[in-house]
N, C-alpha and C positions, 0 to 999 in steps of 0.2 A: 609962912608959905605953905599953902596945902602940897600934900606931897601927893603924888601922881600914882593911882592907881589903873593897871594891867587890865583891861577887859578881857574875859576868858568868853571864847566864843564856845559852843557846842555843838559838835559835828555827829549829826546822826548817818549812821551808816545805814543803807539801802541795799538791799539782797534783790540784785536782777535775776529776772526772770528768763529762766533757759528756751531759748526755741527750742521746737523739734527739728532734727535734722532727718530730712527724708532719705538722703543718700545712705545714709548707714542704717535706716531703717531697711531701706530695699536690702543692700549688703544682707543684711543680715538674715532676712527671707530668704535670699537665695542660698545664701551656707546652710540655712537648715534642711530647703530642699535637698541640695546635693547633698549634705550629709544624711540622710533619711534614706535618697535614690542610691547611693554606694552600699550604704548599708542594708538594705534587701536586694541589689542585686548580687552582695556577697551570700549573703543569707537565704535568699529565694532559688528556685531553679531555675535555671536557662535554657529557654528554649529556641531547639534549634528552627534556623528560620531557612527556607527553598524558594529559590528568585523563581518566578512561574515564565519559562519558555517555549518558543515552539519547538512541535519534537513531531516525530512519526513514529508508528508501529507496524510492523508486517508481521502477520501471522501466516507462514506456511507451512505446509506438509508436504514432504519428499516421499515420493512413490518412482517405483520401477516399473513402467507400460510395457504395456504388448502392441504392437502398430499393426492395422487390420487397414489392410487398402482394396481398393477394386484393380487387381492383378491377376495374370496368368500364366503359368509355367510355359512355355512352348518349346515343342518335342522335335528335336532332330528330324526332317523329314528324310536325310542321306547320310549314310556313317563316309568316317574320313575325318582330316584335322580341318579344325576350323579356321578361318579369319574373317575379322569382323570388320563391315564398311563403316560402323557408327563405333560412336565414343560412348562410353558410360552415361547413362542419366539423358540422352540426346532425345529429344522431342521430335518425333518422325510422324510423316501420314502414312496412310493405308498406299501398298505399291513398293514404296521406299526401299531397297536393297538394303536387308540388313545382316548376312552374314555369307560365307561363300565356303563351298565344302570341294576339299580337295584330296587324289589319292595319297601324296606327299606333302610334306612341310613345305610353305612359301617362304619367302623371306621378306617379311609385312614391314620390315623395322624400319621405321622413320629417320632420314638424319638429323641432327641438329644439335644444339647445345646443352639441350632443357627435356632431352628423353629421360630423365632421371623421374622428370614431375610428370611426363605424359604429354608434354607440350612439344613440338617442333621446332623447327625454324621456319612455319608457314607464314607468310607474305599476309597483309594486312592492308586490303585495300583502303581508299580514302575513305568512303563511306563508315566503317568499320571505328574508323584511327579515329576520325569525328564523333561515335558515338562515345566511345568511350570517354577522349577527351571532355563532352557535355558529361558525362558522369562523374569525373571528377570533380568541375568546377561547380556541380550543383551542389557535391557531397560540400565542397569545400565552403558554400556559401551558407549551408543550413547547418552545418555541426554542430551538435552540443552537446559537451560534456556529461551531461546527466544522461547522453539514451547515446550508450557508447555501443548497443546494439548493433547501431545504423553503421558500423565499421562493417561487420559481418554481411549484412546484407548489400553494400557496396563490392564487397569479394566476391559474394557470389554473384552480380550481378556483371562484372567484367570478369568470372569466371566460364561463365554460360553464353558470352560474347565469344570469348577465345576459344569456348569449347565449339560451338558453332563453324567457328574459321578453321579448326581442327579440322571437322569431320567432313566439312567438304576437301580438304586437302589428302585426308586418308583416305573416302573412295577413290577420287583418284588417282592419289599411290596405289591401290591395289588392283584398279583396272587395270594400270600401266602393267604391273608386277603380273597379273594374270595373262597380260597379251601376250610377255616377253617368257612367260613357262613352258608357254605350249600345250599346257596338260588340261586334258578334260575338265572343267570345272564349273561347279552349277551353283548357281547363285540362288539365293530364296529371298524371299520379299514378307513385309508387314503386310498381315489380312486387317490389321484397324491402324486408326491414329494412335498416339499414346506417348510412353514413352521408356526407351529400352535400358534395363538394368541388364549387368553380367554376373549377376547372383542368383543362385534360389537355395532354399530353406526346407523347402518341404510345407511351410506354411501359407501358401499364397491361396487357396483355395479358404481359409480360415475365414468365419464372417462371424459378426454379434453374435448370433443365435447359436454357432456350431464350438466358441472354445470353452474352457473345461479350464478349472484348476491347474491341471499337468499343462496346460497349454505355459506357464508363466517357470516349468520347469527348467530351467538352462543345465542344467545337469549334463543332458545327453543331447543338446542343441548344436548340430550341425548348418553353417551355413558355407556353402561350396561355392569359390567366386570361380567364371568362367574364364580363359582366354588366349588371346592368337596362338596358335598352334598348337592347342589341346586336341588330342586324338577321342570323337563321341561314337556312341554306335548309335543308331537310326533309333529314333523312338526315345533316346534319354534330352533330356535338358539343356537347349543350346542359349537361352536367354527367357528375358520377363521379363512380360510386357503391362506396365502400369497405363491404365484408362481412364481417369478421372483426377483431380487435383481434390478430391474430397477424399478427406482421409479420420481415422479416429484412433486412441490412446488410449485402453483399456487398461484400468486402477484396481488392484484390490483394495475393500474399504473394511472397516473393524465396521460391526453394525453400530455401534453408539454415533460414529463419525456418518453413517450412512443417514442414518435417522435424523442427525441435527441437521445436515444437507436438507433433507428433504421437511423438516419443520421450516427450516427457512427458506422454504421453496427457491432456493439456486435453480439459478434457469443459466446461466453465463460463468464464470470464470477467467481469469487469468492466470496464465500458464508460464512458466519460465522454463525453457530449455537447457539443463545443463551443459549439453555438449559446444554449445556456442553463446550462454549466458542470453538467447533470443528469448523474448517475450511475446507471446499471441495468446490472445481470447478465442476461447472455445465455448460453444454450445454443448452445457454439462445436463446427464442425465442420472439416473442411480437405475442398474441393472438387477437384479434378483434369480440366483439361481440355486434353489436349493436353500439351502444354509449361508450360504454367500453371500455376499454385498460384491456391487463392483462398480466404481464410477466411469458412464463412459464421457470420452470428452470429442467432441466432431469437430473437425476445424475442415476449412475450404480456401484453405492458401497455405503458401510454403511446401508442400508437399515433397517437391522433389529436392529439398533441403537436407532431406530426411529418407530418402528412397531404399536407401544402402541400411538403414538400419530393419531390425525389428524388436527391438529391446530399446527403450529411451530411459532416460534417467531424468526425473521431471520434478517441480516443486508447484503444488497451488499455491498459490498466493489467496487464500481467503476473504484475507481483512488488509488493510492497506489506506490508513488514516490518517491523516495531519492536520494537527492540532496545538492544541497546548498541554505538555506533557506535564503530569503531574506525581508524585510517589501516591502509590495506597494509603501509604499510613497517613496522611492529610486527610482525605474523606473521611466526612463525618454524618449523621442524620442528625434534624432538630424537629422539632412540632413547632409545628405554627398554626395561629388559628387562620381559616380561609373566610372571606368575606366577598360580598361583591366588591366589583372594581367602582361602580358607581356611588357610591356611598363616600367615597372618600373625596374628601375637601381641602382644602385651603381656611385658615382661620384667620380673623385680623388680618393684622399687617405685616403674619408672619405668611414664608413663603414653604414650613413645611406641613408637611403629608398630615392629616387627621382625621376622624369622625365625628357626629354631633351624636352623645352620647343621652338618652333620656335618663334627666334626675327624678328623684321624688314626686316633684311638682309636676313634672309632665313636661316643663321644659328640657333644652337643651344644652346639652353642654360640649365644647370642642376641648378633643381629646387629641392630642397627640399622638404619633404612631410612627413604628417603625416599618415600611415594604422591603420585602426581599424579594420578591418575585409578583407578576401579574401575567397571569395563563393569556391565550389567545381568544380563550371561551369568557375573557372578563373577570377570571378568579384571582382576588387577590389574598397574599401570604403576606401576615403580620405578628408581629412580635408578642410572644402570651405575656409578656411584661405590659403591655400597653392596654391588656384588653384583660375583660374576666369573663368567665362563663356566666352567660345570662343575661349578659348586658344588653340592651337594645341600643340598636343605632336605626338616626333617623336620615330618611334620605334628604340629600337635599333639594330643594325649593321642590318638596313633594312632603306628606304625610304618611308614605310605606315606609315600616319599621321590618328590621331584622336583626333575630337575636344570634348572639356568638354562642354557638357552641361548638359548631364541624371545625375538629383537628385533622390535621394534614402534616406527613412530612417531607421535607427536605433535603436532597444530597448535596453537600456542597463542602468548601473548607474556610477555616479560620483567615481571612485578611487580614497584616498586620501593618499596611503600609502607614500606617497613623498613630503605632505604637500601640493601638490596643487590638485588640482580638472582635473580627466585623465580621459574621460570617455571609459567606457569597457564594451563591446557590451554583452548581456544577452541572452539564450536558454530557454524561459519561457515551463517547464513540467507541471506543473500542479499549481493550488492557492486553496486558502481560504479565509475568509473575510480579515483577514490581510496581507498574506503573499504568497508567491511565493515560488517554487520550482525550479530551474533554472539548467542548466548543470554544471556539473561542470568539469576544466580543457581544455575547448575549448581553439583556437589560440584566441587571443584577448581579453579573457574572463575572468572570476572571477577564485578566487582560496581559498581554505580554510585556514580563517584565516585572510585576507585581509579587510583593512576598507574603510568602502565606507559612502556617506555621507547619515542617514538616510532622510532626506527632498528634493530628490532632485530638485525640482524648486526652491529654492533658492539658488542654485548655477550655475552658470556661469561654462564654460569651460576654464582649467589654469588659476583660483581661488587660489589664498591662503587663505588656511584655518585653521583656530584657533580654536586645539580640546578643 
């Protein structure tokens, strides 16, 4: 019997073949990024980045005026104590009884609750109690917070109501008061319209042409207010009388401040009133006397806001911009070459900016380009990276060539909203010690909201930058 032999089989082994795995391929790009990006942003500097906002700037200058009005002292024509039929600052015509000269003291004094303020307890008819009332509701209907002025001028406008209703109730208290004395007494009347103050100064006679230096002394400045039952003698000073609501504010200037005024031919001004935070624009001049500079300022309202004074205490408002506020240390200058605006094209089926650049051969070649700016004259600012000197460009669907050479600069700052460094040309309005005013919403320009780099000399242009 054959004995049975074991077939040995032979098994070859077969070494499979690895895919690629693209998952941990990508992984693995990305760890090397981030480890690269931490590691020069440990290692690199950091620069600090400024969100671009809107902002204003006011530039002004505080001065102490001289106030020059069209007034006039008027002289006692009978000695004796005075009283007076009109209230302070009272707007009277020519006729008008305005004060009443007696051998004795009267007793002029008004009763009421509110003689502390000058106010009575005079009766207020409907007419009157309506006007005011419509002052109120209009105040009330237009307020706003930003022009808190208009509180001031509501005061004085239900001031000069009540003052009004006063001074008819004071003459006649003092007719009454005169009937019931007995005593001889002569009344004298306004020779013009106007409007009667109980002060003088000594300066009422003062004009543009006639004050002086010493004029702005307060040293030895007397002003004497007048009233009921002051004893005058004939000929001295019983009141002043203002004629016109045209009035002006005479400045001293440093000549460098006088000079730049008048380079920048200032014709107008804004004025701010200290004493009640009031704003009005005046017709500004620059006076010359001597060695002096002086700016005058004319205004033709508000006047008798101000009657009582001759001294004001003032701020121009020069400059007064808003914008988008920027720090200085951002501005920076670049060169760019200028080119015309027509020149530049569209290439293929790309939709950026270029030129047809002439090669060798005579033809053309589309060149890609950066614009940061194009003027209103057609000039366009482009990237000296894109361009070299001498290069010709051909216009299109035309054979006019022109060559690069005109450099031009640039004020603008570093854009970083894309994490590199894009510079974007600047409209500088106005500044301050630290910061800038700049336009905002121009082609090429800033926009609000946008981060740009505050330091800009230490950045380069397409910089990546690590906020």
């Amino acid at each position: 019997m054959a004995s049975g032999r074991k077939k040995s089989i032979s098994l070859k082994k077969y070494k499979s073949r690895r895919e690629l795995n693209i998952g941990i391929f990508l992984f693995a790009v990305v760890l090397i990024y981030l480890v690269v990006t931490v590691f020069m942003y440990l290692t690199g500097d950091n620069i600090s980045v400024y969100e671009v906002r809107k902002g204003s700037i006011v530039n002004d200058n505080s001065y102490t005026g001289l106030i020059i009005r069209e007034e006039t002292s008027i002289e006692a024509e009978a000695g004796g104590y005075i009283s007076y039929y009109q209230n302070e600052n009272s707007k009277v015509k020519s006729g008008t009884d305005i004060y009443a000269v007696s051998k004795s003291q009267l007793d002029t004094e008004l009763s009421g609750d509110n003689e502390e303020n000058g106010i009575s307890s005079a009766s207020l008819n409907q007419e009157v109690q309506s006007g005011i009332a419509l002052d109120l509701q209009s105040f009330n209907e237009n307020f706003d917070s930003q022009n808190f002025s208009s509180v001031y001028s509501l005061k004085n406008e239900i001031s000069n109501t009540l003052q009004n209703a006063l001074s008819e109730t004071r003459t006649e208290h003092l007719d009454a008061v005169i009937a019931a004395s007995g005593e001889d007494v002569s009344s004298f009347q306004a020779d013009r319209d106007g409007i009667v103050a109980f002060s003088v100064d000594g300066y009422e006679s003062l004009t543009k042409d006639t004050f002086t230096s010493d004029s702005f002394d307060r040293s030895d400045y007397e002003n004497t207010v007048l009233s009921d039952g002051t004893y005058i003698n004939a000929g001295e000073p019983v009141y002043r009388m203002i004629t016109s609501e045209d009035w002006s504010v005479i400045v001293p200037l440093e000549k460098e401040t006088a000079e730049a005024l008048a380079e920048d031919e200032t014709q107008s001004v804004r004025v701010r009133i200290d004493k009640d935070s009031e704003t009005l624009w005046a017709d500004f001049s620059i006076l010359e006397k001597g060695e002096d500079y002086y700016g005058c300022l004319d205004f033709d309202n508000s006047m008798i806001r101000y009657a009582d004074e001759r001294f004001l205490n003032i701020e121009l408002i020069l400059e007064d911009e808003t914008g988008l506020k920027i720090p200085k240390s951002s501005v920076v200058e670049e060169n760019f070459y200028v080119i015309p605006e027509d020149y530049i094209t569209t290439g293929g089926n790309s939709s950026s900016d270029g030129v047809m650049v002439r090669d060798s051969d005579g033809s053309g070649v589309f060149q890609e380009i950066s614009v940061f700016d194009i003027t209103e004259d057609g000039e366009a600012y482009v990237s000296r990276e894109d361009l070299s000197e001498g290069d010709v460009l051909i216009r299109p669907e035309s054979s006019e060539t022109y060559t690069v050479e005109e450099v031009r600069t640039l004020t603008g700052v570093y854009n970083i909203n894309r994490g590199y460094a894009v510079f974007k040309k600047v409209t500088i309005l106005c500044e301050n010690d630290e910061y800038y005013i700049v336009q905002e919403g121009e082609d090429y320009g800033l926009y609000n909201y946008d981060h740009i780099v505050q330091d800009g000399s230490g950045v380069r242009p397409d910089e990546v930058v690590f906020q």
